[in-house]
C-alpha positions as CSV (number, residue, x, y, z in Angstrom):
1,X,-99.1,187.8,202.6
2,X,-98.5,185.0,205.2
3,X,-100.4,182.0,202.9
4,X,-98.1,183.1,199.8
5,X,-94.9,183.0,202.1
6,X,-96.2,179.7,203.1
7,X,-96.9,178.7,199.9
8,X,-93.8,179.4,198.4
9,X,-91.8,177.5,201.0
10,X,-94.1,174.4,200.3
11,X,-95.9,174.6,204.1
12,X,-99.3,175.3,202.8
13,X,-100.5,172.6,201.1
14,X,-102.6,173.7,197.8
15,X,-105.8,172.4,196.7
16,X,-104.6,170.2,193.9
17,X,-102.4,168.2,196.9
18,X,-105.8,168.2,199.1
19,X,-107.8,166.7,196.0
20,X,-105.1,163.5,196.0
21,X,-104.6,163.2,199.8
22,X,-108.6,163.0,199.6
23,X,-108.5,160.5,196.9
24,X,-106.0,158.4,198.2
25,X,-108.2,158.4,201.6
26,X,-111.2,157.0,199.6
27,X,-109.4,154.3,197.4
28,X,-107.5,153.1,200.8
29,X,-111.0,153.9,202.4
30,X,-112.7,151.1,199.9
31,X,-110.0,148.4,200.2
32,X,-110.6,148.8,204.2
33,X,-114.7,148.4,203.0
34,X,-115.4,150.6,206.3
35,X,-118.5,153.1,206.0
36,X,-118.0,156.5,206.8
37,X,-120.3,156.3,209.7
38,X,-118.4,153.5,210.8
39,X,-114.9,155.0,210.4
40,X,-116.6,158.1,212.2
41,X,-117.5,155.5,214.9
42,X,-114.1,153.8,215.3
43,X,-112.8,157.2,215.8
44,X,-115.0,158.5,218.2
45,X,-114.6,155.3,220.6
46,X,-110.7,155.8,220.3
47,X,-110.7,159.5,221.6
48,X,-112.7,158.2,223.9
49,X,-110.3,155.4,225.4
50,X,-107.4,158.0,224.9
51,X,-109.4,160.5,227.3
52,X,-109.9,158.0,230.3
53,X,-106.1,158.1,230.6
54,X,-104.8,161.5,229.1
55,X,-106.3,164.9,228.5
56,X,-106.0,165.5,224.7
57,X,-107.4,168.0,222.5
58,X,-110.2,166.5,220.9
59,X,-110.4,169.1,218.1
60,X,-107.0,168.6,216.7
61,X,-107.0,164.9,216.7
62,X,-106.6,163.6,213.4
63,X,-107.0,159.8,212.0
64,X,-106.1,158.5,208.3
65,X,-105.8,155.2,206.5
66,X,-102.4,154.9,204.8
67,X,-101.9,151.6,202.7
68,X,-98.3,150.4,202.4
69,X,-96.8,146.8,201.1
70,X,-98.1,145.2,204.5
71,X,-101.6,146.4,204.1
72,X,-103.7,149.2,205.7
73,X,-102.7,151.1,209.0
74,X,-105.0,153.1,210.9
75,X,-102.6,156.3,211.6
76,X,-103.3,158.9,214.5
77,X,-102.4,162.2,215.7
78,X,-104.0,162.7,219.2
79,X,-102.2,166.0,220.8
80,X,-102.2,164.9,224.5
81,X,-101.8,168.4,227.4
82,X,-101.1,166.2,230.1
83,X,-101.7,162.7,232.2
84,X,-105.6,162.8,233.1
85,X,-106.3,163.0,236.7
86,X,-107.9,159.9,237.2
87,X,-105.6,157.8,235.9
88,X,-102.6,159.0,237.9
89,X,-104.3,158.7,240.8
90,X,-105.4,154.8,239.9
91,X,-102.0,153.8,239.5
92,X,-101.0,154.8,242.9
């Protein structure tokens, strides 16, 4: 009952919506000529800076390629819980 109440207020996003937000990732994906392995790379080593200075939630994080009239921009969502220890005690 929840997913058609979600649904019908447009906040579940149906499959036909998932199928272009896919395709639009691979035709942006191709202009970027990044592997998969690669892109899987870049975003690994990312997390990985982000976590020497805040804790985040590594399962949650989410990376895209959106194309717009200036090019390609590597977009992120990266859900932080709080300054990571080490870092706040660096900077004193």
């Amino acid at each position: 009952m929840v997913l058609a109440i979600q649904r019908l207020l447009g906040l579940e996003k149906g499959s036909k919506e998932e199928a272009k937000a896919r395709l639009k990732f691979l035709l942006v994906h191709d202009r970027v000529d990044l592997t998969p392995v690669q892109l899987e790379s870049m975003k690994t080593e990312i997390i990985e800076v982000v976590s020497r200075y805040v804790e985040i939630d590594r399962t949650a994080a989410e990376f895209r390629l959106e194309k717009d009239r200036a090019g390609v921009a590597l977009v992120s969502s990266i859900p932080v819980f709080r300054v990571a220890t080490r870092a706040a005690s660096a900077a004193c």
